[in-house]
C-alpha positions, -999 to 999 in steps of 0.1 A, spaced: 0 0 0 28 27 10 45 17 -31 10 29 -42 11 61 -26 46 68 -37 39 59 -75 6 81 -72 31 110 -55 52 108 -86 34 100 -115 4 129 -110 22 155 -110 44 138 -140 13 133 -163 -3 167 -152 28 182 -165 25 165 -199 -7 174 -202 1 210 -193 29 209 -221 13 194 -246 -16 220 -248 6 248 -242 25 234 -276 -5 230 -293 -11 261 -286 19 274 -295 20 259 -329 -16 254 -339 -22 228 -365 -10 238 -395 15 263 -388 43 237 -377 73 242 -402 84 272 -428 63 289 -446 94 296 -468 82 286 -504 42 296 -502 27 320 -520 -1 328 -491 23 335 -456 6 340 -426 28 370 -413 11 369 -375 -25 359 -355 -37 376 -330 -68 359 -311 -97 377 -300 -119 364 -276 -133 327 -279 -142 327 -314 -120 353 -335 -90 362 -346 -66 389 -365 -44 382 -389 -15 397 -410 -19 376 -444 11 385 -471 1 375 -508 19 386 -537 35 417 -520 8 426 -497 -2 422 -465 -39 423 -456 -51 428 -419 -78 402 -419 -106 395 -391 -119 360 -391 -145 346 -369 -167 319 -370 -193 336 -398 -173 357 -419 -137 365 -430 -135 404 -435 -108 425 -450 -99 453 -426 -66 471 -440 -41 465 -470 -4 477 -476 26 471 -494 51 447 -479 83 464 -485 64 495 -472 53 481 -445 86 469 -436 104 501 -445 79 515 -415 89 489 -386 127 500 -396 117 535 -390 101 530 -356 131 511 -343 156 541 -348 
């Protein structure tokens, strides 16, 4: 009976860890977003969630990047810039 006890010490706060870890990486890398985007045409740049059922995203095709909200009903196009622009901005900021 005292094994028991020790093994039940030991191995909860073990699995509750790897539970903890695994949805924290899940999380982290979302399905579909594990590995480079190197070679696609459609990048996601960054998501930002909102809430329970949306998100914001920064979406780069063919030289642009779109600000995009997308929740469970609709995908909606908020903003649109040039990449390089956009880029050329964030360098500003820095200095």
């Amino acid at each position: 009976m005292f094994w028991y006890f020790v093994k039940l010490i030991i191995l909860l706060p073990l699995v509750g860890g790897m539970a903890f870890a695994a949805l924290w990486l899940w999380r982290k890398y979302q399905p579909g977003m594990i590995g480079g985007q190197g070679d696609r045409i459609l990048k996601i740049v960054e998501a930002l969630p909102l809430g329970t059922f949306g998100k914001l995203a920064v979406v780069e095709f063919e030289g642009k990047r779109l600000l995009i909200s997308v929740t469970r009903g609709k995908i909606e196009k908020i903003a649109e810039s040039d990449a390089k622009e956009s880029f050329a901005r964030s360098i500003e900021r820095v200095r």
